[in-house]
C-alpha positions as CSV (number, residue, x, y, z in Angstrom):
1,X,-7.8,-14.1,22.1
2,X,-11.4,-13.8,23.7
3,X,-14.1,-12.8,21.2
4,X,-12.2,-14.4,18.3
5,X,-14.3,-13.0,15.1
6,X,-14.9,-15.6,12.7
7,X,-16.0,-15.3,8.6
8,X,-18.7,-17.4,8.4
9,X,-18.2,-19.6,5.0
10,X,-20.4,-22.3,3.5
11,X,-20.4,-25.0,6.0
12,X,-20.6,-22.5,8.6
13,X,-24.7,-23.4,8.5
14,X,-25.0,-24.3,12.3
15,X,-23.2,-20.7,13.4
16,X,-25.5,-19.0,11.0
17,X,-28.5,-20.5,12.4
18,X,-26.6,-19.3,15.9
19,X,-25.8,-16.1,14.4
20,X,-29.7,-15.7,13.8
21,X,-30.7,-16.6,17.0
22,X,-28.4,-13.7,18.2
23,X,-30.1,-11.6,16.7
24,X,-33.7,-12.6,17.6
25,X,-33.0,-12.0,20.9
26,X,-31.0,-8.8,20.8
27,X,-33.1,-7.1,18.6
28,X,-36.4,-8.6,20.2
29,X,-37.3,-9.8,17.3
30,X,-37.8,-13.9,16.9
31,X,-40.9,-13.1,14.1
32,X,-38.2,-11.8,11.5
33,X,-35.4,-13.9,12.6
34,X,-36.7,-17.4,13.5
35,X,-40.0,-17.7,12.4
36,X,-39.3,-18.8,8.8
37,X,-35.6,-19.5,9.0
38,X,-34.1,-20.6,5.7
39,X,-33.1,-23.9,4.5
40,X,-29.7,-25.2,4.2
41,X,-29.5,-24.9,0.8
42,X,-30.4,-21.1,1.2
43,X,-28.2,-20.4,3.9
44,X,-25.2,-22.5,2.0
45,X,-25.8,-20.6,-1.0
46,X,-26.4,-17.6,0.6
47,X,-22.5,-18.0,2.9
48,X,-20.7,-19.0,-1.0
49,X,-22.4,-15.7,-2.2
50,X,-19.5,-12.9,-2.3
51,X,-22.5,-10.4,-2.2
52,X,-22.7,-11.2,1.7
53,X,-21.0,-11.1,4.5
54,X,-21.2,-12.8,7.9
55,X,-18.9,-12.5,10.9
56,X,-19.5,-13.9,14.4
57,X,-17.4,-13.0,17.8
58,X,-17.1,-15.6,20.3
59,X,-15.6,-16.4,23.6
60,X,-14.5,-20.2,24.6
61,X,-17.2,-21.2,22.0
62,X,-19.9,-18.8,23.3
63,X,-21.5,-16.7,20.5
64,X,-20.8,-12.8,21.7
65,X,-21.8,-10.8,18.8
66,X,-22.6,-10.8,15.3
67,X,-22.4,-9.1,11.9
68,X,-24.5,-9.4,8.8
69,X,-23.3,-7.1,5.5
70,X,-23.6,-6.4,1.9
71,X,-21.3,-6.0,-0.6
72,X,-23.1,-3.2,-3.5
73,X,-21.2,-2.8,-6.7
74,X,-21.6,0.9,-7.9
75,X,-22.3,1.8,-11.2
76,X,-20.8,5.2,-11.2
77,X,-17.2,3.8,-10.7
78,X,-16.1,0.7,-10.8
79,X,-15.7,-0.1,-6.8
80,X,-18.4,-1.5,-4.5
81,X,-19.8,-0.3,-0.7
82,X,-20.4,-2.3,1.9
83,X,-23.5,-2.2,4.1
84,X,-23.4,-3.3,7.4
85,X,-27.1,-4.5,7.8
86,X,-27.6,-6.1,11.2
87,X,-25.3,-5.9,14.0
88,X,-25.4,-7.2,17.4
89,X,-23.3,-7.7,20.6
90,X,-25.3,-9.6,23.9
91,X,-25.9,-7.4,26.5
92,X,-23.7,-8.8,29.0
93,X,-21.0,-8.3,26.7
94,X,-21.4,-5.3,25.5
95,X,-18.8,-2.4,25.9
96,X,-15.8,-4.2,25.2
97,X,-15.2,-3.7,21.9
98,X,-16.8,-6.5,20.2
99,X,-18.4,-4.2,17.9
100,X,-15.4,-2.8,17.0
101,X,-13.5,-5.7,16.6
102,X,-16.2,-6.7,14.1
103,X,-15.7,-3.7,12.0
104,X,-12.2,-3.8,12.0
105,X,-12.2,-7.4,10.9
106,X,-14.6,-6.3,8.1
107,X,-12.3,-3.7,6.7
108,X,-10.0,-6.9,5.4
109,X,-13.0,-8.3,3.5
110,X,-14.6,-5.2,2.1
111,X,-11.8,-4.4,0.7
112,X,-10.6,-7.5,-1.0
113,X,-14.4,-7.1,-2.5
114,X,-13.3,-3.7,-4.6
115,X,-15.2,-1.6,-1.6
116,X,-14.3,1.7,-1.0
117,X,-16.2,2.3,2.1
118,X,-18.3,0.6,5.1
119,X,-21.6,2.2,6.0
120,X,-24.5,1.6,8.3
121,X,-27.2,3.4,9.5
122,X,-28.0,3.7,12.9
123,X,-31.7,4.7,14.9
124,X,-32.1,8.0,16.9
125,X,-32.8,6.2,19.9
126,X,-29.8,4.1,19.9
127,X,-26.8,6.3,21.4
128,X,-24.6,3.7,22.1
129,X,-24.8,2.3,18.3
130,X,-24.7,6.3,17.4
131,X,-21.3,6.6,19.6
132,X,-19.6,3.5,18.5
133,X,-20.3,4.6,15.0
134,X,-18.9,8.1,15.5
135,X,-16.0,7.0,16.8
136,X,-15.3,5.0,13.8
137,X,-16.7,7.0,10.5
138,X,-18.0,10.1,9.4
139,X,-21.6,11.2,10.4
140,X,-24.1,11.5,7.8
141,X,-27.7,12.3,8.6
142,X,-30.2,11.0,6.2
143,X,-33.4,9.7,5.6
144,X,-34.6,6.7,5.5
145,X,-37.8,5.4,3.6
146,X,-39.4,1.8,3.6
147,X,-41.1,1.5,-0.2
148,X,-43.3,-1.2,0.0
149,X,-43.2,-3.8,-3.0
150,X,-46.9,-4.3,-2.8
């Protein structure tokens, strides 16, 4: 099957460091995504960590998108969300359902982590992310504020 998704697991430390990498250049951003890239003790514990999730799509061993979630355990019921945090498809792949394909291979895995639901937020000035999302989930428009720890 082309763009085989694949659960990244401890030992999985070289397609997370690819998975990364992805994203520094999709996003334009190598300062947040390779300039202090974690150890492999971070990134091991980090993959064993149920909290997290990591899925990467590939073609014939060519790294075509990628997925980073969170698993949030509510404290009003007893079930978790999941947040889709950073996803990412290369350009010349884009449009063929990779980002889908993602999702839907996340649904499995949220689920068997008590989740009742998948969300992710998406920028104004990102259509296609703001289609591919509305194709798949309800719309929800919200605010969203950066609180600085400092």
């Amino acid at each position: 099957m082309p763009h085989a998704i694949h659960h990244l697991r401890p030992g999985d430390e070289a397609l997370f460091g690819a998975m990364n990498a992805l994203f520094a250049t999709e996003f334009d951003d190598p300062e947040s995504y390779a300039g202090a890239s974690p150890g492999a003790a971070y990134v091991a514990d980090l993959l064993a960590n149920p909290g997290f999730i990591a899925l990467v799509a590939g073609d014939g061993g060519v790294l075509t998108g990628a997925l980073a979630a969170y698993v949030l355990p509510k404290f009003e019921q007893a079930r978790s969300e999941v947040y889709i945090y950073d996803l990412a498809v290369v350009e010349a792949h884009r449009r063929q359902g990779i980002a889908t394909a993602m999702i839907e291979a996340l649904k499995p895995i949220a689920k068997s982590r008590g989740a009742w639901v998948i969300y992710v937020q998406a920028d104004h000035t990102d259509p296609p992310a703001i289609a591919l999302y509305t194709k798949l989930g309800v719309r929800e428009d919200v605010l969203h504020f950066d609180v600085p720890v400092d």
